[in-house]
SETOR-829547 format. One line per 3 residues: number of its first residue (from 1); their letters; for each residue y, z, x of N, C-alpha, C. Coordinates in steps of 0.1 Angstrom, whole numbers, plus 5000, padded with zeros to 4 digits. Example, Ala and Ser with C-alpha at 12.3 -4.5 7.8 and 13.67 -1.06 7.14 Angstrom:
! residues 2
1) AS) 4943:5078:5132:4955:5078:5123:4967:5078:5132 | 4978:5071:5128:4989:5071:5137:5000:5079:5129
//
This chain:
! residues 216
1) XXX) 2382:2838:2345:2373:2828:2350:2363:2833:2361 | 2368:2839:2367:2360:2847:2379:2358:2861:2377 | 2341:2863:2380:2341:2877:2379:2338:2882:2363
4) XXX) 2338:2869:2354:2335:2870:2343:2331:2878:2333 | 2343:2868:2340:2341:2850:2335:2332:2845:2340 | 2504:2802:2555:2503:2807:2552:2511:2816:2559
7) XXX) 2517:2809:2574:2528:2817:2575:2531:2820:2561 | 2534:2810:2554:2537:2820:2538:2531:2826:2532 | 2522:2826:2533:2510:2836:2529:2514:2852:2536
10) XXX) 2516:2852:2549:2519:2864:2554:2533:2869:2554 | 2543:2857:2552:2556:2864:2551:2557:2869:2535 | 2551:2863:2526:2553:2871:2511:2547:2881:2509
13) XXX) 2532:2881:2515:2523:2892:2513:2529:2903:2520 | 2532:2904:2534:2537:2915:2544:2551:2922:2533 | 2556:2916:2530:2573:2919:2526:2564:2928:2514
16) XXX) 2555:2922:2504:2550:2927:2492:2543:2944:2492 | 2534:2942:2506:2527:2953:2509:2530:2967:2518 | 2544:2962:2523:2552:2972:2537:2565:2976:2525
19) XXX) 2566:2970:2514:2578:2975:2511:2578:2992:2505 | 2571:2996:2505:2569:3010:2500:2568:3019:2514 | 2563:3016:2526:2555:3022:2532:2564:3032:2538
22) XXX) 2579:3027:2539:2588:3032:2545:2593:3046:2542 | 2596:3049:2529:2600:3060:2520:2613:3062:2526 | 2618:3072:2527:2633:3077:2524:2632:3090:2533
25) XXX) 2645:3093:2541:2650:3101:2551:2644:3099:2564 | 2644:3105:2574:2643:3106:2589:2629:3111:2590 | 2629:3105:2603:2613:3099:2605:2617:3102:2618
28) XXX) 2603:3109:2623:2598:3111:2637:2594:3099:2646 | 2594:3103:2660:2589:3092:2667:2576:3092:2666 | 2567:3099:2659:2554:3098:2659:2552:3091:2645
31) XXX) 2559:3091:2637:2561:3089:2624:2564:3070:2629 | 2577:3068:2631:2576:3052:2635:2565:3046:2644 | 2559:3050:2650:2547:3047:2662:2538:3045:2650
34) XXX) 2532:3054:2643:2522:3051:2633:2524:3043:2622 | 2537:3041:2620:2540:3031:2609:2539:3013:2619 | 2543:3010:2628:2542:3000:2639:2531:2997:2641
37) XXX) 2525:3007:2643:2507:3001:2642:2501:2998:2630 | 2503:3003:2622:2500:2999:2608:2503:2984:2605 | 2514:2983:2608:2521:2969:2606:2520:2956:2617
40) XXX) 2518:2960:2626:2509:2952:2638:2495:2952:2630 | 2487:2956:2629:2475:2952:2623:2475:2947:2610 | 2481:2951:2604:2483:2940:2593:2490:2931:2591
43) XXX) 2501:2928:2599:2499:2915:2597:2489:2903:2616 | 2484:2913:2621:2472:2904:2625:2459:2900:2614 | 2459:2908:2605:2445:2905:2593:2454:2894:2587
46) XXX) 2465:2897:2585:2471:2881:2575:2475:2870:2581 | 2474:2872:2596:2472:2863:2608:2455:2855:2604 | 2447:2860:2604:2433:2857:2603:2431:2850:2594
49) XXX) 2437:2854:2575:2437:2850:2567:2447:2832:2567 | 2454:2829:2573:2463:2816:2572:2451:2804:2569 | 2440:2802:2581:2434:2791:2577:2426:2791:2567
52) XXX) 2423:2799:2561:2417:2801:2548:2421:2785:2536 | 2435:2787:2541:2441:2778:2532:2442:2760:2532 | 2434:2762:2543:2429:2749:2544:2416:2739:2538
55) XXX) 2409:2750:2533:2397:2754:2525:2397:2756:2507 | 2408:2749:2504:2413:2751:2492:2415:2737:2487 | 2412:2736:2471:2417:2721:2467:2426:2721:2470
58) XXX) 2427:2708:2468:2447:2699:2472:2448:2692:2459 | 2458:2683:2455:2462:2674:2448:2451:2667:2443 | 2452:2666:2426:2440:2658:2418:2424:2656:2426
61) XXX) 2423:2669:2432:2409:2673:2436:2401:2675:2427 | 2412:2684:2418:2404:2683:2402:2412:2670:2395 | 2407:2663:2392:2417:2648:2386:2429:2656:2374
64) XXX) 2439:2652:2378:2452:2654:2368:2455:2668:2374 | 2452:2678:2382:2458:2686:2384:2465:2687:2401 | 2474:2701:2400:2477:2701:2419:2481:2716:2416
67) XXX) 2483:2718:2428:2490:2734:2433:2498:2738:2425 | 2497:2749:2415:2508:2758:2415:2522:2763:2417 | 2519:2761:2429:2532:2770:2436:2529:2777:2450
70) XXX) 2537:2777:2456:2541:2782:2476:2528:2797:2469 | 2532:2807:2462:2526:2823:2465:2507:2817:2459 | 2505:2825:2467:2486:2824:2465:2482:2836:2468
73) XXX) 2475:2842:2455:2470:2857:2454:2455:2858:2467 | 2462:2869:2475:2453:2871:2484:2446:2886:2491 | 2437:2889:2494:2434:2902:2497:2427:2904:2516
76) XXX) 2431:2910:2520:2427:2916:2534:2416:2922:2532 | 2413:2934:2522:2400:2940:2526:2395:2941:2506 | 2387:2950:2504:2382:2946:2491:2395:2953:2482
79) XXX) 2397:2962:2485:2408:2968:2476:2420:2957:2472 | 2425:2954:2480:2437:2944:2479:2431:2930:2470 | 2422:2928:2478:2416:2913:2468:2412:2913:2453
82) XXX) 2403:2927:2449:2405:2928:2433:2417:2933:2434 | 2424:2939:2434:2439:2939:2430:2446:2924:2425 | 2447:2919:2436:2452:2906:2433:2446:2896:2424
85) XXX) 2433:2899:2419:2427:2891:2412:2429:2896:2399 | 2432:2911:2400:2438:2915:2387:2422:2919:2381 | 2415:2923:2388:2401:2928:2384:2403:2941:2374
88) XXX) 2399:2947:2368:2401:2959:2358:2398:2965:2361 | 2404:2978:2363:2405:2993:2370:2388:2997:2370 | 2383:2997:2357:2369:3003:2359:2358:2992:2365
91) XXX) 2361:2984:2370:2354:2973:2376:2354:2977:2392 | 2367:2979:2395:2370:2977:2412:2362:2988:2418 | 2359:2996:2417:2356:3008:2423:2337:3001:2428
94) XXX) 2329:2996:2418:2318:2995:2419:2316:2980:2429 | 2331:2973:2420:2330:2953:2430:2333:2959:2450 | 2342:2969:2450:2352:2973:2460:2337:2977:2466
97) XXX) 2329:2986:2461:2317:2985:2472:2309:2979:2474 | 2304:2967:2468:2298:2956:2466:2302:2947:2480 | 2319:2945:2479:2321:2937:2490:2321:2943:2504
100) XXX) 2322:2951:2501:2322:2964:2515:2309:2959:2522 | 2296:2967:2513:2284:2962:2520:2283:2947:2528 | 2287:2941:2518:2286:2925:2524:2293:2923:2538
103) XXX) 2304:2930:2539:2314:2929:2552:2325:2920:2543 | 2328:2920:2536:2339:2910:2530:2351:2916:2540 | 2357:2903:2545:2368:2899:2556:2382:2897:2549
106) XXX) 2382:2890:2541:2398:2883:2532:2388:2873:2517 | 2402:2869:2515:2399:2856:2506:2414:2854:2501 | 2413:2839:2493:2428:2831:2489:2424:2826:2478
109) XXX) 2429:2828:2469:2429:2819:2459:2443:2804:2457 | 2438:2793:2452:2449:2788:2446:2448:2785:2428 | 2458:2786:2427:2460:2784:2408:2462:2768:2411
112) XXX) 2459:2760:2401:2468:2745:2400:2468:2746:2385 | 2479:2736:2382:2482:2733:2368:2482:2716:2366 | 2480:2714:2357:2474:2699:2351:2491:2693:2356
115) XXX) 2490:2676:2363:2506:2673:2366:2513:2667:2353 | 2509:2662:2345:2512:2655:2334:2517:2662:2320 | 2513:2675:2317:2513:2680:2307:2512:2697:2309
118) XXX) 2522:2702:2300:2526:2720:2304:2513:2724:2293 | 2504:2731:2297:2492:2733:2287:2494:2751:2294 | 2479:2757:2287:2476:2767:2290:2463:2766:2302
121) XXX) 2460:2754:2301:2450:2750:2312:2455:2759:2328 | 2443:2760:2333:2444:2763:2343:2433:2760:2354 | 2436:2759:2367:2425:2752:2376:2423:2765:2385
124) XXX) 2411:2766:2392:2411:2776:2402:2405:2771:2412 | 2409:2774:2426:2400:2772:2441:2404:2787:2448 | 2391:2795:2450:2387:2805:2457:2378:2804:2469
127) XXX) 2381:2808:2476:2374:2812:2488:2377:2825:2494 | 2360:2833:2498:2361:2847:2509:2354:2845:2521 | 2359:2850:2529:2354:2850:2541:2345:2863:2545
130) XXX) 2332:2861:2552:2321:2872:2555:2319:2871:2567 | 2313:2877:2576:2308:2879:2588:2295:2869:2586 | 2288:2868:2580:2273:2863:2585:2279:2849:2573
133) XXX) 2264:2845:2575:2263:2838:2562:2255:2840:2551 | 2243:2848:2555:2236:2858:2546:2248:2860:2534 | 2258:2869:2538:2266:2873:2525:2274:2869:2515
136) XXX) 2280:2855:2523:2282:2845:2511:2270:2842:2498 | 2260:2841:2503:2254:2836:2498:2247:2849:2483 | 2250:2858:2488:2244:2873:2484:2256:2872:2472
139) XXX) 2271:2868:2477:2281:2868:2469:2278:2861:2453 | 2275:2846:2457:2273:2837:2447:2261:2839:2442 | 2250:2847:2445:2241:2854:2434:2248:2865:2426
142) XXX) 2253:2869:2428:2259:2880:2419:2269:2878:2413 | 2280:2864:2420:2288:2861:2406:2280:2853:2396 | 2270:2850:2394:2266:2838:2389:2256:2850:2378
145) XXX) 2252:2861:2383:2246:2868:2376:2255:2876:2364 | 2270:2880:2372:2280:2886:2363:2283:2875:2355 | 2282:2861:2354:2287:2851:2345:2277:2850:2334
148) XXX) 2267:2849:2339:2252:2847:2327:2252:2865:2316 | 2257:2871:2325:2252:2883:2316:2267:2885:2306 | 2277:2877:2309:2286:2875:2295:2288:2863:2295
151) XXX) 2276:2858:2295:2270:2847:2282:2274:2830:2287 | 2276:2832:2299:2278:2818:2306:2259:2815:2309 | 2267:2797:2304:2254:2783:2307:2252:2782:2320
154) XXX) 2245:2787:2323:2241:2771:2341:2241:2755:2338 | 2248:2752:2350:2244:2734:2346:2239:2731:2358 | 2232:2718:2363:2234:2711:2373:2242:2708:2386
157) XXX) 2242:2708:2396:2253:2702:2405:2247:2694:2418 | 2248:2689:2417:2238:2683:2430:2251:2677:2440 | 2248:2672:2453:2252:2667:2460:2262:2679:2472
160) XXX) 2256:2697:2465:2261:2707:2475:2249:2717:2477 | 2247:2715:2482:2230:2724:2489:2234:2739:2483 | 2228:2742:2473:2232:2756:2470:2234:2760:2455
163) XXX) 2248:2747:2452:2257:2750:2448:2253:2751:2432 | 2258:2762:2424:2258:2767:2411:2266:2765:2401 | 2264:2759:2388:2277:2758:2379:2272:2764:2370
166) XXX) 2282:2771:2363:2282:2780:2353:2295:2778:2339 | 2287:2774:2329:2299:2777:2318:2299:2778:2308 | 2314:2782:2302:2311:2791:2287:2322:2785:2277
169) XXX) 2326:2786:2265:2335:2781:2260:2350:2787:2267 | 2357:2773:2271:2366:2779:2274:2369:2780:2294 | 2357:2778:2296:2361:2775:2315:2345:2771:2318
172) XXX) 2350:2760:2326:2336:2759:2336:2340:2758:2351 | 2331:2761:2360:2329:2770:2373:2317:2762:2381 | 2324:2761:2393:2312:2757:2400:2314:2766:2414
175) XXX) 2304:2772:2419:2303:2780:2430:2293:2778:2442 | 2296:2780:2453:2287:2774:2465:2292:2784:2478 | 2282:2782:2484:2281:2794:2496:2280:2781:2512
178) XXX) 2288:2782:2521:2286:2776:2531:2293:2779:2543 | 2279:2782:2549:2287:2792:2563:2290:2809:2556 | 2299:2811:2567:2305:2822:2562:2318:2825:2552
181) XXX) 2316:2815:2543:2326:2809:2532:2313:2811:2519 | 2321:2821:2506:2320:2814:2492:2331:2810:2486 | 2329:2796:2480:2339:2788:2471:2337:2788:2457
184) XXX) 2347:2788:2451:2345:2788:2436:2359:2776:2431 | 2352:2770:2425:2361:2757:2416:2358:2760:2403 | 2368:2758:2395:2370:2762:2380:2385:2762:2375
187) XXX) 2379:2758:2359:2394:2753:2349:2389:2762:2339 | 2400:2764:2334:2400:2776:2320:2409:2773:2311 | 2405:2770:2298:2418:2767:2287:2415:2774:2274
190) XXX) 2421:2773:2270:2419:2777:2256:2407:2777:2246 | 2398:2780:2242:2386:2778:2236:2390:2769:2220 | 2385:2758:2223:2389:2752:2207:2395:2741:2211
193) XXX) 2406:2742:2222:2413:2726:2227:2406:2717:2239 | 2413:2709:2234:2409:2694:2240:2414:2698:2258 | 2404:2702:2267:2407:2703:2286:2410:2689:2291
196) XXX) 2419:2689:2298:2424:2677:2308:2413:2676:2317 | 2406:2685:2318:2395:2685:2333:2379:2685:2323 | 2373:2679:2326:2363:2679:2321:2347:2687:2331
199) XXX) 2340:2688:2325:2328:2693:2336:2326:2685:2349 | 2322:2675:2343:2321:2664:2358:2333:2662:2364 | 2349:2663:2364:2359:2663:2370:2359:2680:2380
202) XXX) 2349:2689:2376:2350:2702:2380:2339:2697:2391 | 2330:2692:2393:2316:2691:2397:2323:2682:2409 | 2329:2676:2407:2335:2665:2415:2346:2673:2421
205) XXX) 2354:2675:2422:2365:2684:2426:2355:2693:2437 | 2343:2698:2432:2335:2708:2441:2329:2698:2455 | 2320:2686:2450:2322:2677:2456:2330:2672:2473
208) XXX) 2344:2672:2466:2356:2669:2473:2356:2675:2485 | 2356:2687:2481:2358:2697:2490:2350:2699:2499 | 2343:2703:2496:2328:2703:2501:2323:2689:2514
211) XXX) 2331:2679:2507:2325:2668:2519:2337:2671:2531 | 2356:2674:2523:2362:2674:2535:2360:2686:2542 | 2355:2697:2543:2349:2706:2549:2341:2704:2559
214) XXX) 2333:2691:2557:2322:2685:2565:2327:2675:2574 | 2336:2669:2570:2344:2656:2581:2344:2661:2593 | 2338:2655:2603:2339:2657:2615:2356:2657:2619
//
């Protein structure tokens, strides 16, 4: 769909990403010193990353769907985030500098699944964090470019200063740049079946968000 297409956050991610770091046999005091700093700063970056998650649909944001589940694929710097998004080896290298330029900071995704019915449907709410706001906005030109060039529609969206929808058989997408935040809302099913979510339930869902962002 994307890319075309939190304390628990830090206690699953840290355990996920330290577990290697360690290796096997006896370690110097220079050797633990530099592994402690390592791990002090990372988990202050996944310290940074927590409110992210506040910035994410919730419950029938998209009508008939909710969260997932507690784990939410997330990245610290560019490398980790296509990782986690499961980007394709010959992709990362050229997106990995893409985000770099921009200053890309983190991002979170959440998955939701329809509450009523076990489908192959699926919902998405993303968001990355940038230093400016220039780069959000530089972001959502370029996904919206990688969507049209494999063969995604633009539609309408009104009611988000910005905001872009894009779709193809099989998932529609709506993306918006605000502040130093890009968001992306989107459902993906199976090409041929009948979606629980429809376009305007995606457009609305973006909507949602979008105003509780703005609540004073």
């Amino acid at each position: 769909m994307r890319r075309c297409c939190a304390v628990l956050i830090a206690i699953v991610g840290l355990g996920a990403l330290l577990a290697g770091c360690g290796g096997s046999g006896k370690k110097t005091a220079s050797d633990k010193s530099s592994f402690e700093q390592r791990e002090r700063a990372l988990q202050a970056k996944l310290r940074e990353l927590i409110h992210l998650r506040g910035r994410l649909l919730k419950t029938n944001d998209v009508a008939g769907f909710r969260p997932a589940g507690a784990r939410r694929p997330f990245g610290y710097d560019a490398a980790s985030w296509l990782e986690a998004l499961e980007i394709p080896q010959r992709e990362r290298a050229r997106e990995a500098q893409r985000l770099k330029q921009l200053g890309f900071q983190g991002g979170v995704e959440e998955r939701l699944r329809p509450i009523k019915r076990s489908t192959a449907e699926e919902g998405i709410s993303l968001i990355e964090q940038f230093p400016s706001n220039g780069a959000p906005r530089a972001e959502l030109a370029a996904q919206v470019q990688v969507a049209k060039g494999n063969g995604a529609n633009e539609f309408p969206v009104s009611g988000i200063p910005g905001a872009r929808g894009f779709g193809e058989p099989g998932a529609v997408n709506v993306a918006f740049a605000d502040g130093r935040y890009y968001y992306l809302v989107g459902v993906a099913y199976p090409p041929g079946s009948r979606p629980v979510a429809s376009q305007g339930d995606v457009i609305r869902a973006a909507k949602r968000l979008f105003t509780r962002l703005h609540q004073a």
